[in-house]
N, C-alpha and C positions, 0 to 999 in steps of 0.2 A: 404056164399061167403067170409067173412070176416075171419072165420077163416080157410079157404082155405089158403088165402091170408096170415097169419100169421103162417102156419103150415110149407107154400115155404116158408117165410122167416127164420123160422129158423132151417130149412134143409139148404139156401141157403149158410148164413152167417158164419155158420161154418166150412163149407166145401170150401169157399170163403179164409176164414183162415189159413185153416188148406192148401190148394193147396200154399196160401203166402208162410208160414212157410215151408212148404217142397222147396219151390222154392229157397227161402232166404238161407233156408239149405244146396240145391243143389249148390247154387251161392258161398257160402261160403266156400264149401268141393270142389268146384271144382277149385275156383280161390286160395285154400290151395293149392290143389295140382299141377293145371295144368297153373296157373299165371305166374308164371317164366318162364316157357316154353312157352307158349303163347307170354310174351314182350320178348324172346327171339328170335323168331319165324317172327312178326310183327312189330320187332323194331330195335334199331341200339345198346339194350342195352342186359345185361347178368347181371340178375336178382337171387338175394339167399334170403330167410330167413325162420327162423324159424314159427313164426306164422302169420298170418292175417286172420283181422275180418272186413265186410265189412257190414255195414248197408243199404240197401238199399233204405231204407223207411226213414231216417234222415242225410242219404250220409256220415256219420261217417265212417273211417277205420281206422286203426290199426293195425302197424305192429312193429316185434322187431328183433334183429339181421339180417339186413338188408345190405347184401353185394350188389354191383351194379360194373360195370365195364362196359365200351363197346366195340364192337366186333370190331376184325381187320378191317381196312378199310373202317371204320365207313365213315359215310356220313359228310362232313366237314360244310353242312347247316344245322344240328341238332347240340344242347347244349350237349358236352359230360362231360360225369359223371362216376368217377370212386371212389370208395373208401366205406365205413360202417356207419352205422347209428345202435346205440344201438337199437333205438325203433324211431318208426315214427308212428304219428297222425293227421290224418287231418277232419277237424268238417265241417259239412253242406259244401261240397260238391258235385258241382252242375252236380252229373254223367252224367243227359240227356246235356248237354254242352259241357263236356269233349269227350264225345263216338260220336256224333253227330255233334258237330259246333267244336270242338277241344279249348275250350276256356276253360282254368282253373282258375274257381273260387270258391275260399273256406273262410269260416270264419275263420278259425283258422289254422293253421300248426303249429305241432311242434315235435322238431330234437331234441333227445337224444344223448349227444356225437357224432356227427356227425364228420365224420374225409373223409373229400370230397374233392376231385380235379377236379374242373368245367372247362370246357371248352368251349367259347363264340363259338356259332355259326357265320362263315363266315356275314359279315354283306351284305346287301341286295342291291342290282344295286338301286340308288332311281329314275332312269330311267325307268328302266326295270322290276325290281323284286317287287314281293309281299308282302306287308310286313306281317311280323310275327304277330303271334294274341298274346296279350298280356296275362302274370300270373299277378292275382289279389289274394293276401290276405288281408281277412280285418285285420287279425292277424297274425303275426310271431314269434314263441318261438326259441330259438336253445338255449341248456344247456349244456356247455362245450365241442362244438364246434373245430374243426381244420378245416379250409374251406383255399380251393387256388381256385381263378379263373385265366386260362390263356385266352389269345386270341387267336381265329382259327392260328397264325403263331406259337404257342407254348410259345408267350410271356408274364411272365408273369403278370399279371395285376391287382391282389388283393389277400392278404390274411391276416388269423386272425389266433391267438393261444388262444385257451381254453378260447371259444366267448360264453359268456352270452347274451342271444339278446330277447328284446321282439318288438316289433315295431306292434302300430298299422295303419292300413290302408295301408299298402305298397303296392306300385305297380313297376311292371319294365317292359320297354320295352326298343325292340332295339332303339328307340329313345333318351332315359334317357339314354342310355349308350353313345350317340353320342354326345351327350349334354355334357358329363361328370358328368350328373347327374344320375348314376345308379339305384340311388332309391328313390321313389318318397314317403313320408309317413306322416303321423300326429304326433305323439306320439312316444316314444320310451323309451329304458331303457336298458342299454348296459355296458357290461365288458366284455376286451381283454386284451392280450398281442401280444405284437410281427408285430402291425399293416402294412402293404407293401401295397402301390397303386401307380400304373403305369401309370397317365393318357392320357400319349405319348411316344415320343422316347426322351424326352429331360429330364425330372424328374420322381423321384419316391418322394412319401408320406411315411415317416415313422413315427411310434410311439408305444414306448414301453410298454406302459397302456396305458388302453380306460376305464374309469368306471363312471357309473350314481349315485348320489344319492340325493333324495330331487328335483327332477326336475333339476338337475345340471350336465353337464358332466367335465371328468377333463382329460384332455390329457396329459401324463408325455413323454419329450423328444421327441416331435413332430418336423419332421424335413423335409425340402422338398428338396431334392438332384440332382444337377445336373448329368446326364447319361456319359456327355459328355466332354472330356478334352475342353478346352477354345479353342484350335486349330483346334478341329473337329469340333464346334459347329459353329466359322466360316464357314467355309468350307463347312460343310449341309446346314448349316442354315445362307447365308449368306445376308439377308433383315433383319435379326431381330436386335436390337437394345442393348437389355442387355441379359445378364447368371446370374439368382438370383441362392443365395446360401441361405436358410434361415431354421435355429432350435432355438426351446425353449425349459426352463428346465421343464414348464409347460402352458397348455391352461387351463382356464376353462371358459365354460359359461352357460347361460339356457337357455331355451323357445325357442330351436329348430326347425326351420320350414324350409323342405324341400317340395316345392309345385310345381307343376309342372318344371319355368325355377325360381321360387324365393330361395331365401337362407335368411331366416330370424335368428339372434341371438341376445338374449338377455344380457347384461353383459359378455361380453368376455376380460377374462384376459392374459393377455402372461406373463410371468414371466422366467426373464433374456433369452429375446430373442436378436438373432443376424442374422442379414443379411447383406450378404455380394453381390456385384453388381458387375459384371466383365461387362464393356461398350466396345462395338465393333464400328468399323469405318463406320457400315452400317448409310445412310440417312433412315429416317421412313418415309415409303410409305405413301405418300397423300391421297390414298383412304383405309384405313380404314376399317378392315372386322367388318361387324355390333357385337355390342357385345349384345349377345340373354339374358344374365342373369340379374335378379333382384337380387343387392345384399344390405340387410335392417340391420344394425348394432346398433341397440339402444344405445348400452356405449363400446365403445372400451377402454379397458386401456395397452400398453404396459411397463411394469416397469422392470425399469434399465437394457435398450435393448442397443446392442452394434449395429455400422453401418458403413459399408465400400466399399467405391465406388473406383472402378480403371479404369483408364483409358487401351487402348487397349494394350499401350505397358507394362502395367502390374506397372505405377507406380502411387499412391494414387490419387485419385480427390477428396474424400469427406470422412470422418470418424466422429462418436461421439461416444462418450461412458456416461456411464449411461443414458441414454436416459428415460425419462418416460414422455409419451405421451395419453392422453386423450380424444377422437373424442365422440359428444354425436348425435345421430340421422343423423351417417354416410351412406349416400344412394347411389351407383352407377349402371346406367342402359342404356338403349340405349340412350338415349335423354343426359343423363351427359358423356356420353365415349366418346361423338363428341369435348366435348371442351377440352381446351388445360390443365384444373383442371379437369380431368373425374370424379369426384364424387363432390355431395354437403355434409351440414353437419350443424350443427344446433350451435356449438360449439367446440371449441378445445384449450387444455392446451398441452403448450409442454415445459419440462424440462430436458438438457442435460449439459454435461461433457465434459470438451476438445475435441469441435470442430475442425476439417482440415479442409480446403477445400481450391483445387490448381485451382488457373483458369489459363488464358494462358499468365498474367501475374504476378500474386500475388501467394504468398502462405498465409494464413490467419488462426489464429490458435485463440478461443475464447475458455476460461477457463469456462464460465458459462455461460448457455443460456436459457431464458424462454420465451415464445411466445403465448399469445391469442390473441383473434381478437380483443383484447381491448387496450391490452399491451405489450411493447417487454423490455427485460432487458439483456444488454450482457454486461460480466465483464470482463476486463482485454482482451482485444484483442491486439493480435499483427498481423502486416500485413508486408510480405517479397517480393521482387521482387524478381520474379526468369529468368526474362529477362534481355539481358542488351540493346536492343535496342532501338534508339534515339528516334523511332518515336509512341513511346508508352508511357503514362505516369505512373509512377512506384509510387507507397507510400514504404515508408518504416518506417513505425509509429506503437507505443502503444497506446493504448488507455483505461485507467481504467475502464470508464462505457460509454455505451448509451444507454437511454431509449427512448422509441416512447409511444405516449397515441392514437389511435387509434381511427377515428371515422367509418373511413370503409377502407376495405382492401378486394376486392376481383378481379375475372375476369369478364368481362363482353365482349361477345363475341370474346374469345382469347385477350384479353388487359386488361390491368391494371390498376384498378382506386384506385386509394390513395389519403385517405380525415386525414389528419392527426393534431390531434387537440397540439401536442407537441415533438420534437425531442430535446433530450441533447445528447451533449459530454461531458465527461466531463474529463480532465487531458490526454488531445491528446500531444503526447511526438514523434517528428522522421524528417523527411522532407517527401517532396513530389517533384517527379521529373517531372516536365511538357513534352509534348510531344512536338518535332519538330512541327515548327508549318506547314511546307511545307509537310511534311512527316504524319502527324496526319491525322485518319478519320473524316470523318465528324461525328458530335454527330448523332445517329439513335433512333426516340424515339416514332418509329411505334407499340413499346407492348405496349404503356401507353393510358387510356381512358382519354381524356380530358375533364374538368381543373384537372390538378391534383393542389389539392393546401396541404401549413403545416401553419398552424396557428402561431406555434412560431417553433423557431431554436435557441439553446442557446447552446455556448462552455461556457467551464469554466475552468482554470487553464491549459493553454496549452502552449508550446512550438514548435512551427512550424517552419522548414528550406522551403521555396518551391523555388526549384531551375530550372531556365529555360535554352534555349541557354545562355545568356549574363547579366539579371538581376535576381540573387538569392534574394530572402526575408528571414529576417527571422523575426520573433515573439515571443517574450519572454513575459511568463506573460499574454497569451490572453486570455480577457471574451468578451463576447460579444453575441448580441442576433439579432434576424431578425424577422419580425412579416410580417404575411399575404404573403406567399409566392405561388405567383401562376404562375404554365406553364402553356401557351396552345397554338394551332394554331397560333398563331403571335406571343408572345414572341420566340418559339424554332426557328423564321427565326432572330433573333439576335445573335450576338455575346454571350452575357450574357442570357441565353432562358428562364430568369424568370423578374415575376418583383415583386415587394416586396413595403410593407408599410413600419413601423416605425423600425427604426433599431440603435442601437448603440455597439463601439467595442472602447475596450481600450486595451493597448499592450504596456510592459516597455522594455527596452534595444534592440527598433526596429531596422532593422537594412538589407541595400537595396544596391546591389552590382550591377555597371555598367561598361563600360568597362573602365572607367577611375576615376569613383567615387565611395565611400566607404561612403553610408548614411546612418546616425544615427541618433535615437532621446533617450532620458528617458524615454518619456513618450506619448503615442501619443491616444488622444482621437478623436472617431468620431460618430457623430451621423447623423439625418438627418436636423439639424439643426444648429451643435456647432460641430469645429474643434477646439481641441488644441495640440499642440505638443511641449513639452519642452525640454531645451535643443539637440535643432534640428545641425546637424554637415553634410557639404557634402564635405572630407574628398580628395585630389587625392590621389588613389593609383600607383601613378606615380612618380619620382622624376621629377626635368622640362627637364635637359637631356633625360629622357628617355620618356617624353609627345613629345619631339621638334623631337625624331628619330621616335615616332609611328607616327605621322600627317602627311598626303601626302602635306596638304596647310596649310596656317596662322591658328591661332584657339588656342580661350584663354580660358585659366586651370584658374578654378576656386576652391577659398579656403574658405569656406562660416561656420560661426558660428551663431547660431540665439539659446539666450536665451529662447524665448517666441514665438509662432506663435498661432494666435488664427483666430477663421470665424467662422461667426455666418449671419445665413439666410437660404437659401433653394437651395436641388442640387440635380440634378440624374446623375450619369455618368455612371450606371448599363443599360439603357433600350435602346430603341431607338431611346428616343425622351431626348436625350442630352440636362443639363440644367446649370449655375449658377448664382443665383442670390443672392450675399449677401450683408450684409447691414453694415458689417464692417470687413474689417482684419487689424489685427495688427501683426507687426513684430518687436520686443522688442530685445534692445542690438545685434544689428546685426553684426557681424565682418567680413567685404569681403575681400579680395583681390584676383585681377585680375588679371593675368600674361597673355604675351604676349609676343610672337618671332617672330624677322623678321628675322630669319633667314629658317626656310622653304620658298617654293614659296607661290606668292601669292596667296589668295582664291578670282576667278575672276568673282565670280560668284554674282548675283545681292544681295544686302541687302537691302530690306524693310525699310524704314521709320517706325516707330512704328504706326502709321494708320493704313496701309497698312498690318502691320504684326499684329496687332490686327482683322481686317477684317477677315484672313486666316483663325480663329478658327472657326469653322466647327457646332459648337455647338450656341445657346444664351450662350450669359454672361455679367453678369453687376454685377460690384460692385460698392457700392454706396460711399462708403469710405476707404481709404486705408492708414493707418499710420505707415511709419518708423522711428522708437525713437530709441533714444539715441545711434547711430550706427557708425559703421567707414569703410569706403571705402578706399581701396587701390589700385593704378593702377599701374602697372611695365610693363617697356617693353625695350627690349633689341634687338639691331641692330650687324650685322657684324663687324662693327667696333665701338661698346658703350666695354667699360670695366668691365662689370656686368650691369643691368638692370638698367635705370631711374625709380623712383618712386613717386607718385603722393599723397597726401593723404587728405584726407578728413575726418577729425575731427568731433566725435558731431555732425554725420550725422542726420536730422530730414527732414523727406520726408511726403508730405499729396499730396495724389491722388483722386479724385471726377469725378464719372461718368466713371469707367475705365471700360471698353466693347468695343461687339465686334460687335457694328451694327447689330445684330441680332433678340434684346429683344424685342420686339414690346411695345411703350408708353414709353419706359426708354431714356432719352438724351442722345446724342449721344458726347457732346462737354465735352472734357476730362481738365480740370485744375490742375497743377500738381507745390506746391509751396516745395522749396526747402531751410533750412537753416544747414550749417556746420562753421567748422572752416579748410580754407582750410593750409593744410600745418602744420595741429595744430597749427596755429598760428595766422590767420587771419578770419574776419568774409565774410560767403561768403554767397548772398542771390539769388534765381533763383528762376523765377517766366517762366513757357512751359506750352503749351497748344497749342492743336490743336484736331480736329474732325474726328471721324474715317469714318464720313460719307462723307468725302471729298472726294473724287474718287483723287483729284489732290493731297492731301497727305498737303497740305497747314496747317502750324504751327509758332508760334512765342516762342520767349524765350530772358530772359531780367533778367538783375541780374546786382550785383553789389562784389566787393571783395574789404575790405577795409582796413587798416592798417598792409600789406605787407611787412614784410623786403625782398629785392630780396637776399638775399641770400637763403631761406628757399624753393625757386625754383629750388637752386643747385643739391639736391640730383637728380632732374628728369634730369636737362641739361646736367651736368658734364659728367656722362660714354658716351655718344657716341656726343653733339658737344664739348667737350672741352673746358669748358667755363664754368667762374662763374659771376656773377652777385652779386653786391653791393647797396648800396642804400634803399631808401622807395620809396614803392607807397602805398601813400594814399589813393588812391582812382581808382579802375578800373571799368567802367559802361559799359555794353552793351545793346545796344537791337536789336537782329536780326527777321528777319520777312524770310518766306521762303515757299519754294513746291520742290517735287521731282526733280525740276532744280534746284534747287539752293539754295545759302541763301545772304540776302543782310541787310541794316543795317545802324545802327554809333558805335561807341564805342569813350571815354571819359577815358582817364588817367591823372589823378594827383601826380605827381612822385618829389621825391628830390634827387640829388646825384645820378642820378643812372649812372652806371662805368660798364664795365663788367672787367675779366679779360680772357687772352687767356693760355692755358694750355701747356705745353710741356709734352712730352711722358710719364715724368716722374710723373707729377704730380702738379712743382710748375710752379710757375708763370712766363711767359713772358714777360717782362716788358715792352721789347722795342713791342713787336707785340699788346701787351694789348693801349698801348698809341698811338699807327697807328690806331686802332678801335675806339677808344673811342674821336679820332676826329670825327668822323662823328656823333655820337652818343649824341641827345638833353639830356646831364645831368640832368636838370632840366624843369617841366613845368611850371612853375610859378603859381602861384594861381589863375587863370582863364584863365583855357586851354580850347582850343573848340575842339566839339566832332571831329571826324573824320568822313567822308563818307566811309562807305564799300562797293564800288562793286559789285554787284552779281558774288559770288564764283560759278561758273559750280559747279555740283555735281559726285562725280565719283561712278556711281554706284555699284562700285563693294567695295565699303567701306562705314563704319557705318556713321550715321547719327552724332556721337560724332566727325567722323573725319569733315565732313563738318562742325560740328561747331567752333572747333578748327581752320580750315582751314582760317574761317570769324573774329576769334580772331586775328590771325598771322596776317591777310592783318592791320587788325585796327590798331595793336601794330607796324608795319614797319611802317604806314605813323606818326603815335606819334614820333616815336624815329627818322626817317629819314627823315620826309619832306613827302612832296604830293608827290614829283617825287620820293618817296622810290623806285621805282626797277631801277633807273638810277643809285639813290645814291646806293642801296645795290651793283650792278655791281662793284662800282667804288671802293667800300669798298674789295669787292673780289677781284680787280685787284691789291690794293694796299696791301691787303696782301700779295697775291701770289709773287708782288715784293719786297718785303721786305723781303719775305723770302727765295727768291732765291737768292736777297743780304746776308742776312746771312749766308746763305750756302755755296756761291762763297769766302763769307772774312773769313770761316772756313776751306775751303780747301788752300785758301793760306796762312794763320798760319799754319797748318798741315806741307805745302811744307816749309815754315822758319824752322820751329824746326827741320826738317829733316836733309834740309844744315849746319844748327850750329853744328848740333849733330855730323855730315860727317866733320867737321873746326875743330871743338875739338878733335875726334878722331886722325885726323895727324897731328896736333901740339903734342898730346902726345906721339906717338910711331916714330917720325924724329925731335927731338927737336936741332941737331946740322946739319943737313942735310939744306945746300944754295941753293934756289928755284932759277930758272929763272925767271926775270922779265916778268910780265903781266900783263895782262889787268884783275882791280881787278872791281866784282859786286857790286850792291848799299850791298847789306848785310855783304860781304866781308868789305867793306870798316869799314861800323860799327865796325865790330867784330875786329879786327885791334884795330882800335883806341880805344877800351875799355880794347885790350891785353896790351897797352903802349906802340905802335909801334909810 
């Protein structure tokens, strides 16, 4: 039985064989001959070649001059294929797949010289239609290659020249191609020329060489081109936002991964790339079409790329040149494309070359720029307004250097958070033109993540104009620095939207323009602690003519010189919580003078008590000590009918002030003592001892001094231009003490006087003698050595004048009842009335001397021209008669 059993088998086996091999035979001589006619027949294609050899048993075949074309009218939902193939190969393909389920998959493929013109199949309803079953190789050769793929409209859509290709594991589907990812693969190894990809209606891909070597590929003259003029791409495409223009002279990178929707590379170089950005006037849609791709960039480096952004009307918004830029573990994908930085990134160096860039008011131009998230360095900047309007603020400044030292710099859910461990300037050179401030927006600072803060801020060697409406600054010589600088939610609702720790700013030939003053110092230092400023000047830029026609009312032009100003203690006037409390100022060699015209109208409006106008500051303030040394006061003031300005002086001024505030400080006194010593008139000692409490609501004050060894002449300069009057004599001694509130002031005052005379002026200048000696009756020459004080009244206050005139006011009552008696305003009346008569007596006995000389002059004339001519007797005048008897009648 057994070898029954072995005798069938080997009858069976060979005959088993031998039926294969004829079969195989048959399959091979017939698909030699009747193949091309068959996929002619069954297909949409027209099929040539020379040989083919078909394995059936390892799915190998084998063919070589291989023509292909498709029939007219071909079916526009089949891939059409037209063009030669030297030789084609394809290994362990899976026949029962292909014939049966139509799914082609093979391990190997590979194209000798192929010279192909592909055409994508119609793509598929993804509603409706079925989709296409995918071509799998686990390998693909092509050697020396001419391939075009168009799309079913005849558009074209890719092609290669003399394509070296191996790639393994590729796959394509209509999906990859929709994706714009046409081919899905592992591995690969490739050289081209001539490279064209279309992957819409808006750009094509080109590149001149494609070549692999070492795991490396290198792209020469890679370039992605717009389709569309700027006007058209509007016009189609009128939601999109920019038209990129971009080529390089070369790419290279390695370790390629094209995987499903990922794009992986490793070390990718660009070498002298440029892009160029045409921006259109579209808003970028809010919603956002999801972005499908994984894009994984290990080390980006672009070296020395150019870059150029325009705005829609076609003129510059943004340019650099040499650009060489660095990105290391650059990732963007769906989750990074939602924010407003669509991609992360692990690291970045960025070094460029003459920077542009035009915003809507600046044009800013930076010679050299470097940038990591650690570091920033920009050199030589200059910034240009290219606005001229008021309500914008303009710079127009250089700047040699600024650096930042960075501790974080990124986005965090679309906003900005900046954590900055140092910011310089340094040699800021230009002005800054501030915005209207009626016209100005409001600051908007909804991109930033709050706090933002910078640790330190430091200029150094600057020169700054910053000019507004009405008060320009400028800054010469400025260093200076700021520490701890932080916004956030409460500061940005201030005026100043930061606030800041320790700070100091020094600044030489400072210098601060108002509408009527011209301020200046040498030298001005400030910290948070210590103010000094030297040689401080507040300057009119007014003659007094042309102060007295600018001013609608009264209002005095000041001439202010100050040697030395210093303060020292503590102040905020940056936040919102307004402060000063210092512990001493001093004001060294101070030179004032005061001018004052009455010839404007009056100013009717109320003047504060200095209580009162201390309370106003809005802020705490207390200074604890206040000294005016070695200084000089001057007062001028000129009336309608004064002959030039009276003036006032004050010699060897020395001022000490204690407790000056503003009822605000909380635990700080509020009672202000204020002692005063000069020489008034450079000539006499003059001692005042004021004080009063800001906490008074009734404004309640006293003041009390003394002025001693007076010549009254040295009063003249102020009397002389408008009353006409001089004054003679000493006073030895003038005392006051007045006590007072916002009614009024009351009081005694005390003079001890010799000699004292006045005299009365005539137009010309000298002296009246006879009117001087009508005055000077009424007038107590002398007090003798033990005068008593006088009582003063309570002087009404008139509110609409300073606190200097009310005291003045309480002077003048004292000094009338000394020189005229208690009943001074009867005797002054009396003194008026006998002026006025006296001098309308002399005016009367001047007009008739006038009429004498007239009549003599009219006697003498006709005595001389009728000297023989006999008068009728008549009745002769009292003057006639004179003139006669002096003729020798």
């Amino acid at each position: 039985m057994k070898k029954n059993y072995i005798r069938y088998l080997s009858i069976f086996l060979p005959v088993t064989v031998l039926i294969f091999l004829a079969f195989n035979f048959g399959t091979n001589f017939w698909l030699q001959n009747n193949l091309a006619g068959y996929i002619k027949k069954n297909s949409n294609y027209k099929v040539a070649y020379n040989d083919l050899k078909v394995d059936l048993v390892t799915g190998d075949i084998s063919a070589s001059a291989i023509s292909i074309e498709n029939k007219k009218n071909s079916n526009p939902n089949v891939i059409g294929l037209q063009g030669h193939i030297d030789s084609l190969s394809i290994s362990r393909l899976g026949i029962y797949d292909a014939v049966f389920n139509k799914v082609i998959n093979s391990s190997q493929l590979v194209l000798v010289r192929p010279n192909l013109k592909i055409t994508l199949a119609k793509p598929v309803d993804e509603k409706t239609g079925k989709k296409r079953n995918p071509v799998v190789f686990e390998n693909l050769t092509i050697k020396g290659g001419n391939i075009s793929i168009f799309k079913h409209t005849q558009q074209k859509y890719f092609s290669v020249k003399n394509l070296d290709l191996n790639v393994e594991n590729i796959q394509m589907t209509e999906e990859s191609v929709e994706r714009k990812l046409p081919v899905v693969f592992d591995k690969y190894d490739i050289q081209g020329q001539n490279l064209f990809f279309r992957p819409d209606n808006v750009y094509a891909i080109t590149a001149k060489h494609i070549t692999t070597e070492a795991g490396k590929m290198s792209v020469k003259n890679f370039a992605l081109i717009p389709l569309l003029s700027f006007r058209n791409f509007t016009k189609y495409h009128p939601k999109d936002k920019n038209l990129y223009d971009f080529k390089t002279a070369e790419m290279n990178f390695s370790d390629i991964e094209v995987n499903e929707n990922k794009i992986s590379l490793t070390n990718a170089h660009f070498e002298n790339p440029e892009l160029n950005i045409r921006t259109t006037s579209a808003k970028p849609n809010k919603k956002k079409k999801d972005f499908d791709l994984v894009i994984n960039l290990e080390d980006v480096l672009f070296k020395n790329a150019k870059v150029s952004v325009l705005k829609p009307d076609g003129t510059p918004k943004f340019s650099a040149g040499n650009v060489t830029l660095n990105i290391n573990k650059f990732l963007m994908n769906r989750e990074t494309s939602t924010e407003s930085l669509p991609f992360e990134y692990a690291n970045f160096d960025i070094a460029a070359q003459h920077l542009n860039f035009v915003s809507d008011t600046e044009n800013i131009n930076i010679e050299n720029f470097s940038f990591n998230p650690k570091n920033a360095d920009l050199k030589n900047i200059a910034l240009k307004p290219v606005i001229s309007a008021e309500n914008k603020t303009k710079l127009a400044l250089n700047i040699k250097q600024i650096q930042l030292k960075i501790k974080e710099l990124k986005l965090i859910e679309n906003k900005l958070k900046v954590d900055v461990q140092k910011v310089l300037l340094n040699s800021v050179q230009g002005n800054i033109s501030a915005a209207k401030k009626n016209g100005a927006k409001k600051a908007n600072f909804s991109g930033l993540q709050f706090p933002l803060t910078v640790k330190n801020f430091e200029i150094r060697n600057s020169n700054i104009s910053i000019e507004n409406e009405k008060s320009p600054v400028v800054l010469k010589s400025l260093n200076g620095y700021v520490q701890n600088i932080q916004m956030d939610a409460e500061t940005v609702k201030n005026p100043f939207p930061f606030k800041t720790g320790k700070y100091a700013l020094t600044t030489r030939n400072f210098q601060y323009t108002t509408e009527f003053y011209n301020i200046t110092a040498s030298l001005l230092k400030l910290n948070k602690d210590v103010l000094q400023v030297s040689n401080f000047a507040a300057k009119p830029r007014l003659t007094r003519a042309q102060f007295i026609r600018r001013i609608p009312t009264e209002k005095d032009l000041y001439d202010v010189k100050v040697s030395q100003i210093s303060m020292n203690g503590d102040w905020d006037f940056l936040s919102e919580r307004k402060f000063l409390n210092a512990s001493q100022v001093t004001l060294n060699q101070m030179n004032a003078n005061i001018f004052r015209s009455k010839l404007p109208k009056d100013d009717l409006s109320e003047k504060p008590l200095y209580s009162k106008l201390l309370r106003s500051i809005k802020f705490p303030m207390y200074i604890q000590n206040l000294d005016v040394k070695n200084s000089v006061l001057e007062y001028e003031e000129d009336t309608k009918k004064s002959d030039g300005p009276g003036k006032l002086t004050f010699g060897n001024f020395n001022m000490n002030v204690k407790n000056l505030n503003s009822a605000k400080m909380k635990g700080k006194p509020t009672f202000v003592p204020i002692n005063i010593s000069c020489r008034f008139m450079n000539a006499s000692p003059m001692n005042v001892k004021w004080s009063f409490d800001t906490a008074n609501l009734n404004d309640a004050f006293s003041i009390s001094g003394n002025i001693a060894d007076l010549p009254a002449s040295r009063v003249n300069p102020f009397i002389e231009p408008y009353l006409k009057i001089q004054a003679t004599g000493l006073i030895s001694d003038l005392i006051f003490n007045f006590k007072g509130t916002q009614r009024g002031i009351y009081g005694s005052l005390k003079m001890l006087h010799q000699n004292l005379k006045i005299g009365v002026l005539k137009e010309s200048g000298e002296k009246d003698k006879l009117l001087s000696a009508v005055a000077n009756i009424f007038v107590k020459t002398n007090s003798g050595n033990y005068p008593e004080s006088v009582e003063v009244e309570e002087v009404l206050r008139d509110k609409s004048k300073s606190f200097f005139n009310l005291f003045w006011r309480g002077i003048e009552q004292g000094l009338k009842k000394t020189l005229l008696g208690k009943n001074a305003p009867k005797t002054e009346k009396s003194i008026k009335n006998t002026m006025d008569n006296t001098k309308t007596a002399l005016e009367q006995n001047k007009k008739d001397l006038q009429q004498t000389k007239s009549e003599v002059k009219e006697k003498v004339e006709n005595i001389t021209t009728k000297p023989e001519e006999k008068k009728a007797p008549k009745k002769r005048g009292f003057f006639e008669k004179i003139f006669k008897k002096k003729s020798g009648d």
